[in-house]
MINUPA-115813 format. One line per field, with one value per atom (N, C-alpha, C): residue number from 1; x, y, z; atom name. Coordinates in pm, 1 decimal. Layout:
i = NUM  ...
u = X  ...
v = Y  ...
w = Z  ...
at = CA  ...
REM end
This chain:
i = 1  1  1  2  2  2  3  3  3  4  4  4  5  5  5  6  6  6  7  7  7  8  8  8  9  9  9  10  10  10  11  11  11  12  12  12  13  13  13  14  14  14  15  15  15  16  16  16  17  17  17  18  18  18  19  19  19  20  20  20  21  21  21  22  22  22  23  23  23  24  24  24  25  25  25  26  26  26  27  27  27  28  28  28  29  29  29  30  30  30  31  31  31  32  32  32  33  33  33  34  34  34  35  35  35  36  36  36  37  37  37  38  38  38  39  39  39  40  40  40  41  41  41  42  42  42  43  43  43  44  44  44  45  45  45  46  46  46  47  47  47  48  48  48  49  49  49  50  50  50  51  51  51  52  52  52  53  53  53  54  54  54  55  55  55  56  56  56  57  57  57  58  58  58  59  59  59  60  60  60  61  61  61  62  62  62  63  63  63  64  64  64  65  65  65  66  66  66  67  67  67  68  68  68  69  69  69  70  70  70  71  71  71  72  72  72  73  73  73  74  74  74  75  75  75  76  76  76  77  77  77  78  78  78  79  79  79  80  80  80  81  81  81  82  82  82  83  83  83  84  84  84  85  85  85  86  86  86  87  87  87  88  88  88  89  89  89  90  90  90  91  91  91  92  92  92  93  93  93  94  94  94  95  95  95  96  96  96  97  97  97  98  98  98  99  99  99  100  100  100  101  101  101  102  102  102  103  103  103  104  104  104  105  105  105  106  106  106  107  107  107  108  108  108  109  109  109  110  110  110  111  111  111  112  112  112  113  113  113  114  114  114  115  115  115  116  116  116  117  117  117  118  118  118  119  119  119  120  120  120  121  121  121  122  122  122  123  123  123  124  124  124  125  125  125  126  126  126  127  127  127  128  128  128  129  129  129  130  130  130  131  131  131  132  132  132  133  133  133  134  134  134  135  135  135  136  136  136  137  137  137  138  138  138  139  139  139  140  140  140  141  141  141  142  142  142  143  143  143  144  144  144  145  145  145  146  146  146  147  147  147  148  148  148  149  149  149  150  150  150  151  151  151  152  152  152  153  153  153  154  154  154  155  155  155  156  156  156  157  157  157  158  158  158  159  159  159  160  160  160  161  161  161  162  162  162  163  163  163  164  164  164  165  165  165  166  166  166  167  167  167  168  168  168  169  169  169  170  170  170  171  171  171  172  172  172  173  173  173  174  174  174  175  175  175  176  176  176  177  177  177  178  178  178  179  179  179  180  180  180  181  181  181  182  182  182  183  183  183  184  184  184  185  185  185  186  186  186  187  187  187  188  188  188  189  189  189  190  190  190  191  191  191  192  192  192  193  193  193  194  194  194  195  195  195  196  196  196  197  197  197  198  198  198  199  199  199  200  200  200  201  201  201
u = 15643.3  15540.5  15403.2  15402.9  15265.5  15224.9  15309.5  15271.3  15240.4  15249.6  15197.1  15117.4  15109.2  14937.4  14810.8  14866.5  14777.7  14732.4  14848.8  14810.4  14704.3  14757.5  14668.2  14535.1  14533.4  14353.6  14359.5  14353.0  14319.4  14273.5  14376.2  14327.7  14179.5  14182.9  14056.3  13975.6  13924.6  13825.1  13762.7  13844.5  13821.4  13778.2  13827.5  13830.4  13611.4  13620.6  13487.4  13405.3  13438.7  13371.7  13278.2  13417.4  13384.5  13242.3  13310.1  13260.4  13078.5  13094.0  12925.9  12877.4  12900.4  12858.4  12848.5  12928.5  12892.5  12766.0  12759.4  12645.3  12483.3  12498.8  12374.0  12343.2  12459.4  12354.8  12307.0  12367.8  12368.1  12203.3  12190.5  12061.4  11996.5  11988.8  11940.2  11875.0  11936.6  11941.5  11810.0  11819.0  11757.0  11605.9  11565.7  11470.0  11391.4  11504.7  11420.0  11395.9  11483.7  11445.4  11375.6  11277.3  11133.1  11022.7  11035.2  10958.5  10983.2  11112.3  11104.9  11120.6  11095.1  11030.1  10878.7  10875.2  10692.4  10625.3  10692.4  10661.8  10695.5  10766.9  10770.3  10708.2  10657.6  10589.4  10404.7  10387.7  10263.7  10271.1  10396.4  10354.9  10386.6  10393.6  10436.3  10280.4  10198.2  10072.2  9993.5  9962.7  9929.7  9949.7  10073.2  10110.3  10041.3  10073.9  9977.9  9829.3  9785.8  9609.1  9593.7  9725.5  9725.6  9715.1  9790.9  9834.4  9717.4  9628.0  9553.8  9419.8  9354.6  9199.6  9134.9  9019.0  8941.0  8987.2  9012.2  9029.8  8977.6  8977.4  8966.3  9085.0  9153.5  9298.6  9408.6  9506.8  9567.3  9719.7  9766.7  9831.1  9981.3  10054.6  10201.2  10254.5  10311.6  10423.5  10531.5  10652.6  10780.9  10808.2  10912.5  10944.4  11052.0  11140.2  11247.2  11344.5  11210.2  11229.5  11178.0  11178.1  11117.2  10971.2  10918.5  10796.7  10702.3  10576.0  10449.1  10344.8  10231.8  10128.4  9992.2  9927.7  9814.7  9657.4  9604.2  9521.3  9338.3  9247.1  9151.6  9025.5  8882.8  8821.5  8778.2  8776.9  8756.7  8885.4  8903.4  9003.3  9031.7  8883.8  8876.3  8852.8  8797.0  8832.0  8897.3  8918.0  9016.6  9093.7  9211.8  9239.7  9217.9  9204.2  9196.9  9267.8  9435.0  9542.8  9658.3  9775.9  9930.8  10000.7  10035.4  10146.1  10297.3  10367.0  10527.1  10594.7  10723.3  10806.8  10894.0  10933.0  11037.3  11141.8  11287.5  11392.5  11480.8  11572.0  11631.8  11646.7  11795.0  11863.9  11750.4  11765.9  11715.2  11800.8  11762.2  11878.1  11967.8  11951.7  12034.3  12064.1  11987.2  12001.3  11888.9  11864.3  11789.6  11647.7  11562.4  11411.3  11349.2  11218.6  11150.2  10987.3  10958.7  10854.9  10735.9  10594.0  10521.7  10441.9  10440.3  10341.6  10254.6  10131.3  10011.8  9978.3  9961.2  9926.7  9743.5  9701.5  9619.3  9655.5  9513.5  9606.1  9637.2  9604.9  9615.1  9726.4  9766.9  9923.3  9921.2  9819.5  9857.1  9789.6  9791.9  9790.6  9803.8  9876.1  9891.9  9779.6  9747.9  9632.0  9664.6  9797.7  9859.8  10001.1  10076.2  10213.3  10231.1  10306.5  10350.8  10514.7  10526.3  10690.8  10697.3  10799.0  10820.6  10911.5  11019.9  11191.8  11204.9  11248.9  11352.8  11423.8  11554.7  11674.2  11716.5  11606.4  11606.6  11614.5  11702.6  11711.5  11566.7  11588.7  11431.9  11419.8  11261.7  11221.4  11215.0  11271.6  11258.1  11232.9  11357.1  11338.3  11202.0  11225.4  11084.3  10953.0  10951.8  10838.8  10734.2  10826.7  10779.9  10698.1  10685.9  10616.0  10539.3  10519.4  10400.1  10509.8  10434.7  10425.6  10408.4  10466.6  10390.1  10353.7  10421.6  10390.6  10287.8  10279.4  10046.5  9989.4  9926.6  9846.5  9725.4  9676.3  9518.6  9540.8  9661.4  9674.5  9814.9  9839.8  10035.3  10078.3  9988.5  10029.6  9968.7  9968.0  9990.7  10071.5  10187.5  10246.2  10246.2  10234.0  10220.0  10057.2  9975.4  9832.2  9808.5  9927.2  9930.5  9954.5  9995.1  10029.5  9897.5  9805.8  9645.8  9623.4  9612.3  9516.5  9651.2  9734.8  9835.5  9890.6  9861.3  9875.2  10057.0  10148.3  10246.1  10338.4  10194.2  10258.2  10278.0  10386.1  10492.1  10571.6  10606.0  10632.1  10627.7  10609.0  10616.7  10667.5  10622.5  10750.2  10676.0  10813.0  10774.4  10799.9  10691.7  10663.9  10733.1  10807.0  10877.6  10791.7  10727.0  10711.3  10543.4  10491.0  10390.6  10284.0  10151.7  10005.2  10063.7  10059.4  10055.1  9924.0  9956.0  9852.8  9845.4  9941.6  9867.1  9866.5  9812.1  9771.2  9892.3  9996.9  10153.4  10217.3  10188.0  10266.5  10261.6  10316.9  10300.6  10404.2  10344.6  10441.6  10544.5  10679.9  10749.1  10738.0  10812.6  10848.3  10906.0  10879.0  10946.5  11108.9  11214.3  11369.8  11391.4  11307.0  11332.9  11321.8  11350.5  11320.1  11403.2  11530.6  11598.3  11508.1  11485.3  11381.8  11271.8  11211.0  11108.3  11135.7  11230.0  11298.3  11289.2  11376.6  11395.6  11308.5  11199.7  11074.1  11035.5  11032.3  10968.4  11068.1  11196.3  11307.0  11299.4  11266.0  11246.9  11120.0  11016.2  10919.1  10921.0  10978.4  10989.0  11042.2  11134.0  11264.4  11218.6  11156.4  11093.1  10947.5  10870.2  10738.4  10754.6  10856.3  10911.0  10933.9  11012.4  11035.1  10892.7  10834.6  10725.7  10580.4  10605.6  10529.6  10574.2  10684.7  10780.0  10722.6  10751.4  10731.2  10573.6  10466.5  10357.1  10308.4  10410.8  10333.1  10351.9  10474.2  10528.0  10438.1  10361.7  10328.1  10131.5  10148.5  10018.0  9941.1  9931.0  9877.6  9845.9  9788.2  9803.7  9802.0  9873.6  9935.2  9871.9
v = -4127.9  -4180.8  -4127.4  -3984.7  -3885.6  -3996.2  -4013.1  -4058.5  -4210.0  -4289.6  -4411.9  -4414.4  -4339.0  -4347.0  -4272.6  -4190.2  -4133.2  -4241.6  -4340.3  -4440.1  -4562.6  -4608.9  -4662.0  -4582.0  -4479.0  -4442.2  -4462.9  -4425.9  -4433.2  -4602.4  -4687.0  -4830.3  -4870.6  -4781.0  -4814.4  -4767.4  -4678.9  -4600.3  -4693.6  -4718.7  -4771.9  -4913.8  -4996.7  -5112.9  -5104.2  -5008.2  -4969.4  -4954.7  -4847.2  -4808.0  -4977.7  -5049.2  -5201.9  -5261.0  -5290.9  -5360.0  -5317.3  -5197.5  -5139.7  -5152.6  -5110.6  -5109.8  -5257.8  -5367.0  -5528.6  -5533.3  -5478.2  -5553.5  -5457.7  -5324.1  -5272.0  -5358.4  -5383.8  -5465.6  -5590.9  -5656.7  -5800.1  -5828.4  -5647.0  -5654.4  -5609.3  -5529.3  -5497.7  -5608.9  -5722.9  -5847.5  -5912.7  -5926.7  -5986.2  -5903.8  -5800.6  -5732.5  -5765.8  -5729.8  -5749.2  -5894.2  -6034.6  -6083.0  -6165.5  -6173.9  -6263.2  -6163.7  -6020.7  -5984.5  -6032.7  -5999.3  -6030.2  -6186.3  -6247.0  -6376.6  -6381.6  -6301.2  -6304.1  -6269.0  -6161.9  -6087.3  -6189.6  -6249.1  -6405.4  -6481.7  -6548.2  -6671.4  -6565.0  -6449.8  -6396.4  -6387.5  -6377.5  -6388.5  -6525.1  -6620.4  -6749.0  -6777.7  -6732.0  -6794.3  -6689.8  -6593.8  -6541.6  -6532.0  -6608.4  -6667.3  -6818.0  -6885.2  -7028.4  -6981.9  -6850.8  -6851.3  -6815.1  -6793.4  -6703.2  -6818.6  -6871.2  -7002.0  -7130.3  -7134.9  -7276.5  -7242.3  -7304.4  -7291.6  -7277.0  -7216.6  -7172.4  -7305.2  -7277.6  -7381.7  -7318.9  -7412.5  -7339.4  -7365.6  -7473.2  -7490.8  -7573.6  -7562.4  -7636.9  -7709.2  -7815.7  -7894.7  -7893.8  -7839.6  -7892.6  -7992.2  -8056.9  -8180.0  -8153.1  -8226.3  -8193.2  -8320.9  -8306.6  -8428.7  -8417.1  -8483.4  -8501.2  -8346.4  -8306.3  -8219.8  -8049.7  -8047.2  -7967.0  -7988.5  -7851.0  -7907.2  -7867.9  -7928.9  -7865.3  -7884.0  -7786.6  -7792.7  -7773.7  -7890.2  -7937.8  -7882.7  -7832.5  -7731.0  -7806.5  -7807.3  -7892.4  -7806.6  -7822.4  -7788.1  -7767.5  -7880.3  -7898.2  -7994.6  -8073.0  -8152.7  -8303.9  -8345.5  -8421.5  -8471.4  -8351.3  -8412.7  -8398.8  -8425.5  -8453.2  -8316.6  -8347.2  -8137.0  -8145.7  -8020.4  -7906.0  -7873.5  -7870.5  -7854.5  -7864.1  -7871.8  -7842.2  -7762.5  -7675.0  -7538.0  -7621.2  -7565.1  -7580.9  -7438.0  -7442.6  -7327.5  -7392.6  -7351.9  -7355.2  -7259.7  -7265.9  -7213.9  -7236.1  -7103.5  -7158.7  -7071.2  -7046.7  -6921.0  -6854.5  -6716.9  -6664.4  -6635.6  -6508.4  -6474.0  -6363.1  -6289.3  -6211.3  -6297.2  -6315.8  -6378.6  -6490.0  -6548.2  -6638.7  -6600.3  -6713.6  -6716.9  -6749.6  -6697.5  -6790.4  -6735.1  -6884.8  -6887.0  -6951.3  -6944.7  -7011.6  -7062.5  -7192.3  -7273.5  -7381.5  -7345.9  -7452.9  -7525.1  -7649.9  -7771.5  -7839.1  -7890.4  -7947.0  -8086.5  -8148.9  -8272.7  -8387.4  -8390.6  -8482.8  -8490.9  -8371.3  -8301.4  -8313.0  -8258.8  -8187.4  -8092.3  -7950.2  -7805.5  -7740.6  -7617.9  -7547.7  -7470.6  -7454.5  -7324.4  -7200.0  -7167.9  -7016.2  -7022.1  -6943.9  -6900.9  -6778.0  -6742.3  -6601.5  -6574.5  -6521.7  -6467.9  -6426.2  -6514.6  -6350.9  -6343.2  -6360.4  -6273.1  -6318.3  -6220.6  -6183.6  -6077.7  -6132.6  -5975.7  -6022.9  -5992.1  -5982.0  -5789.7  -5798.4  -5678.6  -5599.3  -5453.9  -5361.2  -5328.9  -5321.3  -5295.8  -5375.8  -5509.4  -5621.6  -5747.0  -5791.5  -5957.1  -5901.8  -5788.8  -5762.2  -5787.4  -5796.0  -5830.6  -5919.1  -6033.5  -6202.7  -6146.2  -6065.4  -5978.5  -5946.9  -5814.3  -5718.7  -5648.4  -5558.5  -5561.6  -5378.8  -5278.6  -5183.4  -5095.7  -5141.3  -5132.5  -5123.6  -5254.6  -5293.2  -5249.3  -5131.2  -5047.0  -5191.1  -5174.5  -5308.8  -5436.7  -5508.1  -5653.9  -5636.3  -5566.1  -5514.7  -5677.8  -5793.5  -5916.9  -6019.3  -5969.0  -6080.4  -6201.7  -6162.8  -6280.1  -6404.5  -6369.9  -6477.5  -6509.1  -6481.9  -6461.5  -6613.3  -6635.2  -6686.7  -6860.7  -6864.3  -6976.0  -7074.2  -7004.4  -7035.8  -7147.8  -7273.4  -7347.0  -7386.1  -7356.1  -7387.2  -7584.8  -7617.1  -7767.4  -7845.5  -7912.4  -7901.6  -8062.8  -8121.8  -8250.4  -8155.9  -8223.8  -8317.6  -8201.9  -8094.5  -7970.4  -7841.3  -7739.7  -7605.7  -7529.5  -7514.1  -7421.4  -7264.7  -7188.0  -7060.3  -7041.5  -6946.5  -6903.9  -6718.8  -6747.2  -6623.8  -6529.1  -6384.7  -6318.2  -6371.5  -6469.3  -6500.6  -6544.6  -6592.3  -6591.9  -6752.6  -6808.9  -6986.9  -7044.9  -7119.8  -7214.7  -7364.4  -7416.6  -7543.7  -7472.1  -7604.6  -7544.7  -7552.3  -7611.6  -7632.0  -7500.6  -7391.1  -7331.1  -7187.5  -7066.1  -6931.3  -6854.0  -6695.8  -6599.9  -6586.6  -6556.0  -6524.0  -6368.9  -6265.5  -6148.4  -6083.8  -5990.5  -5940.8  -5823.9  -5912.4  -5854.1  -5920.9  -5979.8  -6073.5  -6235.6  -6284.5  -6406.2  -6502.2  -6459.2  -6563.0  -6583.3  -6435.5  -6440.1  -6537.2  -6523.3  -6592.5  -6751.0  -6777.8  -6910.4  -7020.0  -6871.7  -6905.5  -6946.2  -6893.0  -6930.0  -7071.3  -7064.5  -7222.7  -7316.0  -7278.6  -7393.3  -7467.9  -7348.2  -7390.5  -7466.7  -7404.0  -7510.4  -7640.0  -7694.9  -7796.6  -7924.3  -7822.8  -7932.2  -7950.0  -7890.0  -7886.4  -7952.3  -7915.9  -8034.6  -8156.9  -8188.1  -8354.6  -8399.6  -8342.6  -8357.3  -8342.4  -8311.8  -8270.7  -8382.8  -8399.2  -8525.6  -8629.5  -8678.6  -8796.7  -8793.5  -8671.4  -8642.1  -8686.2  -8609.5  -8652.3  -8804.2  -8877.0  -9033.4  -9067.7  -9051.9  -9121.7  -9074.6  -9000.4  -8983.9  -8999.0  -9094.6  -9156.8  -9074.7  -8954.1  -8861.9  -8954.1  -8893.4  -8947.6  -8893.2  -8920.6  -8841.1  -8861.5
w = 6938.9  7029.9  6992.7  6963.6  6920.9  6821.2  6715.2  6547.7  6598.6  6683.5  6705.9  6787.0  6888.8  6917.7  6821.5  6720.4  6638.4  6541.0  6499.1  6426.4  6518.1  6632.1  6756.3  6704.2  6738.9  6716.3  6585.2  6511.7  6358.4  6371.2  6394.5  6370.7  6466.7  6557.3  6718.2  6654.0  6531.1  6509.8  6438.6  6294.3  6194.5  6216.6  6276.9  6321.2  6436.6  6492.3  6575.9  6460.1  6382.4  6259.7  6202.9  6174.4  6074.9  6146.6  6274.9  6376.3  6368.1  6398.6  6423.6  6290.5  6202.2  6041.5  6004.1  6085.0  6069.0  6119.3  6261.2  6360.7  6291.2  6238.8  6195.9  6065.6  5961.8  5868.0  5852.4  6029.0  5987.5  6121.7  6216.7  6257.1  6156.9  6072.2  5953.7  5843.4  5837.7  5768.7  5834.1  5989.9  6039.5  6044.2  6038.6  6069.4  5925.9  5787.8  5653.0  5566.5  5629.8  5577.2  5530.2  5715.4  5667.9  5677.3  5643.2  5481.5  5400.2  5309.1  5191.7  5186.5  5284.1  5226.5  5281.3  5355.0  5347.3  5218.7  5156.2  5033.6  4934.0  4919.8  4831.3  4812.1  4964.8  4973.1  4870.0  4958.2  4904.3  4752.1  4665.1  4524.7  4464.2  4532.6  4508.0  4498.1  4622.2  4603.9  4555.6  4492.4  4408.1  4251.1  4201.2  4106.5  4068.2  4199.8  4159.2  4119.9  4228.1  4174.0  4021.0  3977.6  3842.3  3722.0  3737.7  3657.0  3636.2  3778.6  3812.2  3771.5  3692.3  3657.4  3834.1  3809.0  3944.0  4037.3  4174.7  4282.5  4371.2  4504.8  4655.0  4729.7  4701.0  4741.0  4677.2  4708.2  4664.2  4755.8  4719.5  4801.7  4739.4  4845.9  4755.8  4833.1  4732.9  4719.1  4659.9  4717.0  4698.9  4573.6  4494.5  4427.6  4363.5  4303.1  4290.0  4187.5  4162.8  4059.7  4102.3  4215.5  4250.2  4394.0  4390.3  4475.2  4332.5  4326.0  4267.0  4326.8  4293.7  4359.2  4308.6  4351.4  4296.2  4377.1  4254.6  4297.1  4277.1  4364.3  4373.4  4404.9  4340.1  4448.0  4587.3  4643.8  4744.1  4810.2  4901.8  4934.9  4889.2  4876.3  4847.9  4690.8  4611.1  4435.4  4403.6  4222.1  4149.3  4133.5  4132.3  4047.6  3955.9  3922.2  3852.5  3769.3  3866.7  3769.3  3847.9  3752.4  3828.1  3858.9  3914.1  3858.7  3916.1  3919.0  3929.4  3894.5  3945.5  3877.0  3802.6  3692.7  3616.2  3619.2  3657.1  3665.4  3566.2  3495.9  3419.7  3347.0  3254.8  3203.3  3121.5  3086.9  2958.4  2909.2  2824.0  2707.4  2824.6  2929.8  3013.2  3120.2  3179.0  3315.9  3363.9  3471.5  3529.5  3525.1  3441.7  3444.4  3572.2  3614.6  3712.9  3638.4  3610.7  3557.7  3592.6  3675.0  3757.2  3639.5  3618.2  3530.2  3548.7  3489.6  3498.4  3387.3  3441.8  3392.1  3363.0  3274.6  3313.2  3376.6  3459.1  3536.6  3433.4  3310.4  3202.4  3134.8  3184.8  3099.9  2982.0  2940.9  2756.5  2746.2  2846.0  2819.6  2907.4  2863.5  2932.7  2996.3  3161.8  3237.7  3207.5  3213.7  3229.2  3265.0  3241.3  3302.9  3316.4  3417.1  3503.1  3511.7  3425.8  3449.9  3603.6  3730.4  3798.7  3839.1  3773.6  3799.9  3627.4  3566.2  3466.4  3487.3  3340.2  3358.0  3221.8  3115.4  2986.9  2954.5  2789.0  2754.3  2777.0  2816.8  2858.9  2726.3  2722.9  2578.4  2461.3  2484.8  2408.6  2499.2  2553.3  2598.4  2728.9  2793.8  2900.6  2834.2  2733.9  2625.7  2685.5  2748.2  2750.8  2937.6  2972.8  3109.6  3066.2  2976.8  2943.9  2810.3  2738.9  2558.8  2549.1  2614.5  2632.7  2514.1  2416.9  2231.2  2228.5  2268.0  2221.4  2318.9  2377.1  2381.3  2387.3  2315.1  2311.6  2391.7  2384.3  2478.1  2499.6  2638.2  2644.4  2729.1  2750.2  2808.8  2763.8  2565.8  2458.4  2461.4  2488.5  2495.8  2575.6  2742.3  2820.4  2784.7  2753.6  2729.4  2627.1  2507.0  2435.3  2508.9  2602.5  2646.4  2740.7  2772.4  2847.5  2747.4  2753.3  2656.5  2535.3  2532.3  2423.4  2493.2  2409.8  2390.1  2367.9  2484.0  2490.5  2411.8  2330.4  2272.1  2134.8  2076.0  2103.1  2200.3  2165.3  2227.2  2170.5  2314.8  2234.3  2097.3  2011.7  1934.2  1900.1  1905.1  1855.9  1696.9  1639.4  1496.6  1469.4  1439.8  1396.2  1289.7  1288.8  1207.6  1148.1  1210.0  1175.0  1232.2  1239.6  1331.4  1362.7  1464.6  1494.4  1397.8  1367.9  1285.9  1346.3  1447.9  1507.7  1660.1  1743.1  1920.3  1975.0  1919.8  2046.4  1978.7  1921.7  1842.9  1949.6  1952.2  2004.3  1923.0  1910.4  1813.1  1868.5  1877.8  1918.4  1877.9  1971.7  2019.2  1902.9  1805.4  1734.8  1781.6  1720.1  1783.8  1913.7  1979.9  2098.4  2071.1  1985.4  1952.6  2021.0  2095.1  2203.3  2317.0  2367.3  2473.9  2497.0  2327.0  2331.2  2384.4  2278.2  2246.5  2424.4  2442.3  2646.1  2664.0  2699.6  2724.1  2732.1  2587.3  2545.8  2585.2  2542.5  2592.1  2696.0  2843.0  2933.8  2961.4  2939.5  2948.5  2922.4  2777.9  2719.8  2821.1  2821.5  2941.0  3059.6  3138.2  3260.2  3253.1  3155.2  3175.4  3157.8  3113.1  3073.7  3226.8  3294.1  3425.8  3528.1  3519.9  3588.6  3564.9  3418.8  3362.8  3473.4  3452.4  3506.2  3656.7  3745.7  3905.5  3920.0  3791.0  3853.7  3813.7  3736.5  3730.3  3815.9  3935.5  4008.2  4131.0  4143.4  4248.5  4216.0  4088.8  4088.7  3983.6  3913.1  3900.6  3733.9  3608.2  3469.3  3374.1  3299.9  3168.6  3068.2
at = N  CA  C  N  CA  C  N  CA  C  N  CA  C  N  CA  C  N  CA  C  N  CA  C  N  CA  C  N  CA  C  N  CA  C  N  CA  C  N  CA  C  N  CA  C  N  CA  C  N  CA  C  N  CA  C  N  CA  C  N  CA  C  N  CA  C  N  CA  C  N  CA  C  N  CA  C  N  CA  C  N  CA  C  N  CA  C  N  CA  C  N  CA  C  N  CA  C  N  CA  C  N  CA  C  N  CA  C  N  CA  C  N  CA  C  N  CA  C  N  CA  C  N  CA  C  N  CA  C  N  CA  C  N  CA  C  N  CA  C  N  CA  C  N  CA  C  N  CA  C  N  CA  C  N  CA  C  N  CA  C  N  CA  C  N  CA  C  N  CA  C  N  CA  C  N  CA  C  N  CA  C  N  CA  C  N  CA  C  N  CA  C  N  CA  C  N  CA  C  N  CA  C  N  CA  C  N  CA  C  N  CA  C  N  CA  C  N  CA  C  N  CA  C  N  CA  C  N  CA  C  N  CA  C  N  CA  C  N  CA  C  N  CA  C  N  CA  C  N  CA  C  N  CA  C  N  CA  C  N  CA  C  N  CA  C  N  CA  C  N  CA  C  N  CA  C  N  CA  C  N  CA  C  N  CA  C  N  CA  C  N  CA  C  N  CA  C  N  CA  C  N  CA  C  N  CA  C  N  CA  C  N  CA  C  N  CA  C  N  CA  C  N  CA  C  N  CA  C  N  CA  C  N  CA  C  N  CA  C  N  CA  C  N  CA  C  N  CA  C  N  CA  C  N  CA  C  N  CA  C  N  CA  C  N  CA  C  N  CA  C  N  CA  C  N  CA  C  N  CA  C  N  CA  C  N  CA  C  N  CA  C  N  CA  C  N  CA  C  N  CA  C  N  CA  C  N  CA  C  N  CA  C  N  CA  C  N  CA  C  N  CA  C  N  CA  C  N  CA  C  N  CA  C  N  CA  C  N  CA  C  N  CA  C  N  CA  C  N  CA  C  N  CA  C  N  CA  C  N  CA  C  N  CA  C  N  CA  C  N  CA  C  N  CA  C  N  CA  C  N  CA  C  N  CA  C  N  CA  C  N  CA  C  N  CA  C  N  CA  C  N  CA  C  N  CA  C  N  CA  C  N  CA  C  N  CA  C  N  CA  C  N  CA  C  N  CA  C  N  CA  C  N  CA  C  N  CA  C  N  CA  C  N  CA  C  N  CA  C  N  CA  C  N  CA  C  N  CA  C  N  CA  C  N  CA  C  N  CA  C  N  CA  C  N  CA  C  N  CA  C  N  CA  C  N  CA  C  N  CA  C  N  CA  C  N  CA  C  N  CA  C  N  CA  C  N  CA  C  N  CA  C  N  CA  C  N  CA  C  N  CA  C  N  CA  C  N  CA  C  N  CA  C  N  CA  C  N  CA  C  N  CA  C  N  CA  C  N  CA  C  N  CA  C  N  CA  C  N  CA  C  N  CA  C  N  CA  C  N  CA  C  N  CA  C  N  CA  C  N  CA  C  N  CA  C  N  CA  C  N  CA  C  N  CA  C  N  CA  C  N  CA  C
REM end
């Protein structure tokens, strides 16, 4: 009788134990997670300011392919430019990459890595460069003004010599690859979203 109510508690504890340790992380859940989507949405739009030639605002639209958002002086002129995110594997894990468009769509404003889980010390490259001491955010740097007809390609081991061209990463050259891959595939899509919604290529 002793040994089964000792087991009785043992199960009342443990079982209380579960129970409370459910309800603290699932109030726990609730307390942190519109921060960290407040803290999101704030580098979502601090990323677009990164990417978009000077604006005062900009407008998003949803489209089949995503949302993007079109960045204007004022409300009423032409933009400026496009950004979008691009999602999509690297060489470790999942890219998220915030990219700008001109509205003509043949160049790139800027792009902003902001989630990778590329090898440290190499594929982190395609972030910041901490080698180069003089320009440690050479690489995304390279993409401002880089011209996306017919499409991107990376130059292994050597300076680019046309405007669609960028160096790739020395020992990171999948990384790089990622990069561009994704872009490629995703501005095609993004082209497509903004004819349809009137915009011109």
């Amino acid at each position: 009788m002793s040994k089964m109510s000792l087991s009785t508690r043992m199960i009342f504890v443990l079982t209380l134990i579960t129970v409370l340790s459910g309800g603290i992380l699932a109030g726990w859940d609730m307390v942190t997670q519109p921060k960290i989507e407040f803290h999101r949405q704030e580098a979502l739009k601090a990323a677009i300011g990164d990417v978009l030639p000077a604006h005062d605002s900009y407008q998003t639209q949803k489209t089949e392919f995503g949302s993007i958002y079109i960045g204007r002086r004022d409300s009423i002129s032409d933009p400026v430019g496009i950004a979008f995110m691009a999602v999509g594997s690297g060489f470790q894990g999942e890219l998220r990459i915030m990219v700008g468009l001109t509205p003509d769509m043949t160049q790139l404003t800027g792009i902003k890595v902001l989630e990778q889980i590329e090898t440290p010390g190499l594929g982190t490259k395609i972030v910041v460069d901490p080698s180069n001491k003089q320009d440690p955010y050479w690489f995304p740097a390279q993409f401002k003004g880089l011209h996306i007809s017919p499409e991107i390609v990376v130059i292994k081991n050597a300076k680019p010599t046309h405007n669609n061209e960028i160096q790739g990463i020395t020992g990171a050259t999948i990384s790089s690859k990622a990069v561009t891959r994704l872009l490629n595939e995703q501005i095609t899509d993004i082209k497509t979203a903004w004819t349809a919604l009137g915009g011109t290529e």
